[in-house]
C-alpha positions in Angstrom: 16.8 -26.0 -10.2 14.2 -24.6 -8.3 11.0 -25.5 -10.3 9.2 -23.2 -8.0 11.2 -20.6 -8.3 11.6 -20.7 -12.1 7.9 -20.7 -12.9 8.1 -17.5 -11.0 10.6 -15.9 -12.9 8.9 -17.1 -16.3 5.9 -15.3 -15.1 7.5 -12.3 -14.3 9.1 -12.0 -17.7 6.2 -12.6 -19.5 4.5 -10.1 -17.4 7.1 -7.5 -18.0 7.8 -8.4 -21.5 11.7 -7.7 -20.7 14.0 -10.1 -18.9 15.8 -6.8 -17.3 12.5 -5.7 -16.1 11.7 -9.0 -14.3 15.0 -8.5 -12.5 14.4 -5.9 -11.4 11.2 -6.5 -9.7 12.0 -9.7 -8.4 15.4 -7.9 -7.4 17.9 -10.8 -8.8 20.3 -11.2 -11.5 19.5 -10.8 -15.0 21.5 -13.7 -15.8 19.8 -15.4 -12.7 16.7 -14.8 -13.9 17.9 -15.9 -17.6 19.4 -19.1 -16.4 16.0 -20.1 -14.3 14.2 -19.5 -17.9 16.8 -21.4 -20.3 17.1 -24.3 -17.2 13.1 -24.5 -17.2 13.0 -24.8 -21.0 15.3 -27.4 -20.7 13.6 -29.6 -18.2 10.3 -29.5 -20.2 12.0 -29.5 -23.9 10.1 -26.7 -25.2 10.7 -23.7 -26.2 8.8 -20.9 -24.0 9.9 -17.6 -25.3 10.7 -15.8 -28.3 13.8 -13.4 -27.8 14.8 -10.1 -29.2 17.2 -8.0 -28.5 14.5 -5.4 -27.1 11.5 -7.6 -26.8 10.4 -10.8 -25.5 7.1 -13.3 -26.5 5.6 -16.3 -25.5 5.7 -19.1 -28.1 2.2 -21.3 -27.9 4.1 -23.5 -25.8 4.8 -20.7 -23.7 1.2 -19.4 -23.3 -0.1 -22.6 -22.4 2.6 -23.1 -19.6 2.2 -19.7 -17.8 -1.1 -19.7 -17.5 -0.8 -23.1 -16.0 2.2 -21.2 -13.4 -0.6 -18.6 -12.7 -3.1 -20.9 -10.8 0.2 -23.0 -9.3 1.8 -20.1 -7.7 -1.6 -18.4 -6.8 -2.9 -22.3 -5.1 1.1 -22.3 -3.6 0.9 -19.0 -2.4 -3.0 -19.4 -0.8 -2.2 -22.6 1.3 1.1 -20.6 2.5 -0.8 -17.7 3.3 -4.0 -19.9 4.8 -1.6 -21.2 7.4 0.0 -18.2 8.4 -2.0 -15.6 8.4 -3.2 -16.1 11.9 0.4 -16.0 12.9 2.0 -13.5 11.3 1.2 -10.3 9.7 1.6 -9.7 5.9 5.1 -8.8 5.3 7.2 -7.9 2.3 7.7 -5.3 -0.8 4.6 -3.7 -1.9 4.6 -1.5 -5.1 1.7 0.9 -5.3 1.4 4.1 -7.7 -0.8 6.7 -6.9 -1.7 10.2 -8.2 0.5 13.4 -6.7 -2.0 15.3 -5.1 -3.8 12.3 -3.2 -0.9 10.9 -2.0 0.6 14.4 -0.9 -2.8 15.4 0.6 -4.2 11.8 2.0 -2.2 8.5 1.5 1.4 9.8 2.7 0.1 12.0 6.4 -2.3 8.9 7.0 0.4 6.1 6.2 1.6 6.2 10.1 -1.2 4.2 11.1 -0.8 1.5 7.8 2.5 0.7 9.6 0.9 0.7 13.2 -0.6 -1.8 11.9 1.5 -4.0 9.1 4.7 -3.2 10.7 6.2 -5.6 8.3 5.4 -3.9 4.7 7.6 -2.3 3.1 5.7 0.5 0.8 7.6 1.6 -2.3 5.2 4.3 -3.2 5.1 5.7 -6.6 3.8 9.6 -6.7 3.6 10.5 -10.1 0.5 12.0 -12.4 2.2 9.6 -15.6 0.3 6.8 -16.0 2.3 3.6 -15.2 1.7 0.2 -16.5 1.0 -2.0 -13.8 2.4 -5.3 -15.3 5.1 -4.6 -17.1 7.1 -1.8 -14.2 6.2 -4.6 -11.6 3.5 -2.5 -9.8 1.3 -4.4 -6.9 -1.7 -2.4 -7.3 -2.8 1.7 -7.9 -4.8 3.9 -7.2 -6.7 5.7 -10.2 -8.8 8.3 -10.4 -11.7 8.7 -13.4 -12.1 6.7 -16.6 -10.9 2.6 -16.4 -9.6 2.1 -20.2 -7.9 -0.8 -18.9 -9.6 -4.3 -19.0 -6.2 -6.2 -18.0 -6.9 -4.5 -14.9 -9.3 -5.7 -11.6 -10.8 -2.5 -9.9 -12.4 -1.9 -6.5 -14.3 1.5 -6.0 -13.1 3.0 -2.9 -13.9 6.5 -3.2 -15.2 9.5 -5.1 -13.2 12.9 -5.9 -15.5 16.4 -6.2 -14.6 19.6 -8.0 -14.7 23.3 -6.8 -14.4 26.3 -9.3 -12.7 28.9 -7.7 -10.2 32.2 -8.0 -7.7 34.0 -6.2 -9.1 37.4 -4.4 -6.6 39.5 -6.7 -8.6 37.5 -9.8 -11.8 38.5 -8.5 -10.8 42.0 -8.1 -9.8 42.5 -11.6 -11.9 40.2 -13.3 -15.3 39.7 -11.3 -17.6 37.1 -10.4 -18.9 35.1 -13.1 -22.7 34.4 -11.9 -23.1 31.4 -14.5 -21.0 29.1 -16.8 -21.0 30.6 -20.0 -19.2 33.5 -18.3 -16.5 32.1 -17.7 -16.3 31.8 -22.0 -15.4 35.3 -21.1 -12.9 35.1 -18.3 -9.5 34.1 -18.0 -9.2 29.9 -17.4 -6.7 27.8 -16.2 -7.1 24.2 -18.8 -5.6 20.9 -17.2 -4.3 18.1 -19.6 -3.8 14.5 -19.7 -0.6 13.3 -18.9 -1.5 10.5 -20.6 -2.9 11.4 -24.2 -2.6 15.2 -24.1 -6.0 15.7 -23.9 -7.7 19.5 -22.4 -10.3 18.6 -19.8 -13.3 19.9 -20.1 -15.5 21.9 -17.7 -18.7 20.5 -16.8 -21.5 22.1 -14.7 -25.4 20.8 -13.7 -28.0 22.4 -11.6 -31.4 22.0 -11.2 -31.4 19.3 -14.3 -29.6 22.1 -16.8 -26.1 20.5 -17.6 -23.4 22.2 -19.0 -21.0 20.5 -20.9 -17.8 22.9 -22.4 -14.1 23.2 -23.8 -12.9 26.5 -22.4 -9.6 29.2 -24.2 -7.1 28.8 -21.5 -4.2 30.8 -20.6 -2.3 28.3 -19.9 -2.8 24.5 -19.5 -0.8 22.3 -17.3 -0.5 18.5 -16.6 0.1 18.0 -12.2 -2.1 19.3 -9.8 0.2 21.1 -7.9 1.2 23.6 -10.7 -2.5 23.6 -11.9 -3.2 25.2 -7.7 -0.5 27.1 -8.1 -1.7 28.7 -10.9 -5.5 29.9 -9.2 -3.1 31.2 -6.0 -0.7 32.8 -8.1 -3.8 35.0 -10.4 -3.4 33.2 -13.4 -6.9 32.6 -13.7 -10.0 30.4 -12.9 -9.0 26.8 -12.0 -11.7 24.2 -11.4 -9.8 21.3 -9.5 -10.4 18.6 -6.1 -11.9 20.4 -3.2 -10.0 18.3 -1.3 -6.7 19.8 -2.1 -8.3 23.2 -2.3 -9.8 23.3 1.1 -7.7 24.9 3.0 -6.7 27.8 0.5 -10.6 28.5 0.6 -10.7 28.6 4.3 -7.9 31.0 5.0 -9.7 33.4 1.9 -6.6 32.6 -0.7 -8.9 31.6 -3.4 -12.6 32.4 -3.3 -14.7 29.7 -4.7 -17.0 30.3 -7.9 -20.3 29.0 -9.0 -21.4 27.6 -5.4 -24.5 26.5 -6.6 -23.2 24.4 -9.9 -22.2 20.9 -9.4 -19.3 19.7 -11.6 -19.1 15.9 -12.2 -17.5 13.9 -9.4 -15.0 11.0 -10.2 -14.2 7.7 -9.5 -11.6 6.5 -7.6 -10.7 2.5 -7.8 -7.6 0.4 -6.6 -6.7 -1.9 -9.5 -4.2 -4.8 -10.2 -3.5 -6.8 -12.8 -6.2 -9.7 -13.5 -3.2 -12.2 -13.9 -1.5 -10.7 -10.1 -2.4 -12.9 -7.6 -3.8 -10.6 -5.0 -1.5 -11.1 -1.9 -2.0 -10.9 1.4 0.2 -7.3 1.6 -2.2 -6.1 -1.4 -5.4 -7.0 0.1 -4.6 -5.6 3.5 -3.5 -1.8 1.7 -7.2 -2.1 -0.2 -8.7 -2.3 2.8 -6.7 0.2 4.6 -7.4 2.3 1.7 -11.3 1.8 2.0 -11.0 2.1 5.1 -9.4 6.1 4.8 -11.6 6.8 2.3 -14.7 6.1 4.1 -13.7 8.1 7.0 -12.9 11.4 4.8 -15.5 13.8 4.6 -14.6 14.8 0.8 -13.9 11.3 -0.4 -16.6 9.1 1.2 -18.5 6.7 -1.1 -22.1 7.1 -1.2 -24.8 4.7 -0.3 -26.0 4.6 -4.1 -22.3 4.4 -5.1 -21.7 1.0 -4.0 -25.1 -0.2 -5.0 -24.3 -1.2 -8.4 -20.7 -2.0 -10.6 -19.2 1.2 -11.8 -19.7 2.0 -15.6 -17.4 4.2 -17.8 -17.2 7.4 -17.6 -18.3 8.6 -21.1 -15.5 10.0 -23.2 -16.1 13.8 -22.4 -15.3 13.3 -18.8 -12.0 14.5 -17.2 -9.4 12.1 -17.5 -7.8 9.7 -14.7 -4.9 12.9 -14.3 -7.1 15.4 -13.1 -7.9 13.5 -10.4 -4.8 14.2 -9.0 
């Protein structure tokens, strides 16, 4: 047996909580990855895991142990990775989730120059606006938008996302211009919700130190960013989403933007992993690369004061992570 080896497989299935899930990221055998386990037990003469049919534990045994394979594999990995980094580049599967919209709009058209440069990654890149647990689908890292609920998590702000209320022309047209806020109790709204806990987002507007803080009647709420655009282009209403992705529809005078002089709340962006994920060599070079593209986009940019301090919460009436999207 391959002590090596098995201690990562018993941390992969304690990390997924499934032995078919361990497999699968670490792209062996189940029965591979169940023999490493029951030959690992074996060799120590303790029992590591409870076993369900649909769920797996660690016994006290079993906690003890892992977190003892954590700090082996991460020291292993660091001296492998101290003597080659100046002779190879980072190489391997890396597994990174990130919102729809800003991987349709930014990641995926800048990811040329990521393999320019790491030529031997290979990016599996998860586009979805669910939200995915990190640990136990075998995710790398992710970038997230808006509140961190998650403490299990490590985050690094790289970015910030702005909002821009806006219309079709044809909306306009019918409707009007609302010249403040509270009008738009009075117009016809386009709500976005949480993929995550269902939740309507609310609209929030400040200028001038008045702040206004509301849950609007929508027509119709949606849950991805592209339908939610879709929606403002197609007349459905008023849709208050990332200037980044809205842009271009302003520029070329499909949607006319609302409010100019209201600011709506920005949100955070962070790259997180797991605290217990030793953070690779292939990680840490896509966090910086990802710093790296945020800073140089106009609409995404940190600020000065941004990086000044740790990142708080968001409070509880603040968008959630989806509509960052």
């Amino acid at each position: 047996m391959n002590k090596l080896q098995a201690m990562e497989v018993f941390v992969q299935v304690v990390d997924a909580g499934s032995f078919t899930r361990a497999a699968e990221t670490l792209q062996l055998p189940k029965a591979t990855v169940s023999t490493l386990v029951q030959a690992l037990e074996a060799s120590l003469a303790s029992k590591l895991l409870h076993r369900t049919t649909r769920h797996v534990s660690v016994t006290s045994d079993g906690a003890a142990y892992y977190e003892r394979c954590v700090r082996i594999l991460s020291d292993v990995r660091d001296a492998e990775e101290s003597l080659s980094r100046h002779r190879f580049s980072p190489s391997g599967r890396l597994r990174v989730d990130t919102p729809t919209g800003l991987s349709t709009e930014i990641l995926i058209p800048s990811l040329p120059d990521f393999f320019e440069r790491y030529p031997d990654i290979t990016l599996e890149l998860g586009t979805t606006d669910r939200p995915v647990d990190l640990i136990e689908e075998g995710v790398d890292c992710a970038v997230r938008a808006g509140e961190l609920l998650d403490t299990n998590l490590i985050a690094r702000r790289v970015g910030v996302i702005n909002f821009v209320t806006c219309a079709s022309p044809a909306y306009v047209e019918r409707y009007g211009m609302p010249m403040h806020p509270r009008d738009l109790e009075r117009h016809r709204c386009v709500n976005y919700f949480s993929a995550k806990n269902g939740k309507i987002s609310n609209w929030d507007y400040t200028r001038d130190g008045e702040r206004i803080d509301m849950t609007l009647p929508g027509v119709i709420a949606l849950n991805d960013s592209g339908a939610y655009i879709q929606a403002g282009l197609s007349g459905l209403g008023v849709i208050n989403m990332t200037d980044y992705l809205l842009n271009e529809h302003l520029a070329t005078g499909k949607m006319v933007r609302l409010l100019p002089e209201w600011r709506c709340d920005p949100l955070p962006v962070h790259v997180v992993y797991p605290h217990n994920r030793h953070l690779s060599a292939k990680v840490r070079v896509f966090v910086e690369w990802i710093s790296e593209l945020f800073a140089n986009h106009p609409n995404l940019r940190l600020q000065p004061a941004d990086t000044a301090a740790p990142v708080p919460p968001l409070p509880s009436s603040a968008r959630p992570a989806g509509q960052g999207d």
